[in-house]
N, C-alpha and C positions, 0 to 999 in steps of 0.2 A: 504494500500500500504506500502508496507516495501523499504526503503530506506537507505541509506548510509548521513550520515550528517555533513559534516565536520567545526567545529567550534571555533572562532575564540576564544583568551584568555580572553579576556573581556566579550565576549557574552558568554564565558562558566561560567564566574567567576557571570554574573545577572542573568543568569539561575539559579544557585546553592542557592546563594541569597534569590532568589523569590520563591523557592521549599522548602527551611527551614521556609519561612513564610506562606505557603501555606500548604495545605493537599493533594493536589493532587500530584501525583505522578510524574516522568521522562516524559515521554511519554503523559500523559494527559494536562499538562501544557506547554508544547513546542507546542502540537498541539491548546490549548487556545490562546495563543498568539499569534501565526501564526495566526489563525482563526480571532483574532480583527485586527490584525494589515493588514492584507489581506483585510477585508471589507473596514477599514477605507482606502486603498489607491487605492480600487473600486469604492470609491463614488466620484458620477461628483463633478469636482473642480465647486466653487461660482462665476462667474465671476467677475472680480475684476472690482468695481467703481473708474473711472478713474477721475483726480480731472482735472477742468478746471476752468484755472485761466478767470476771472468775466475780461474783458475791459472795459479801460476807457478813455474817450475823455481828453486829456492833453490841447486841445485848440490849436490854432496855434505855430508856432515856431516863437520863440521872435528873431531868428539871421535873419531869411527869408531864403533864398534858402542853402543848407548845401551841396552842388554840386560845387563851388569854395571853397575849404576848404580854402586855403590864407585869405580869406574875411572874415570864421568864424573864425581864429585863434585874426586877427586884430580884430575882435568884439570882441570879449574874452578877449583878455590879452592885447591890445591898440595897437599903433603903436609904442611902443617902446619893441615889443617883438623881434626886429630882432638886 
């Protein structure tokens, strides 16, 4: 298939790059690349292990009920927090 390919300054400047370290020509190595780089973003994604954090028993609550906050503040910082 013959195509028109319009490319950017940096993707022109690692192509040129990778063609002076390379033997293979224009045309052969654009289409190698393409070629890996096309597979590799064919291939089914791994699905990611999702971490879940372990629970742990803390015990009772040392203030008691934490539903009248007044009550835990005076637990907390005594009665001469007001």
């Amino acid at each position: 298939m013959r195509t028109t390919l319009t490319l950017e300054d940096d993707v022109a400047a690692m192509l040129k790059r990778a063609q002076q370290k390379s033997s293979l020509g224009f045309k052969d190595l654009v289409n190698d690349l393409l070629r890996t780089a096309l597979k590799q973003a064919m291939k089914p994604k791994s699905p990611v292990k999702r971490y879940r954090q372990p629970s742990t028993d803390t015990g009772q609550c040392l203030i008691g009920s934490v539903a009248d906050i007044e009550h835990v503040f005076d637990e907390l910082e005594g009665p001469m927090r007001r």
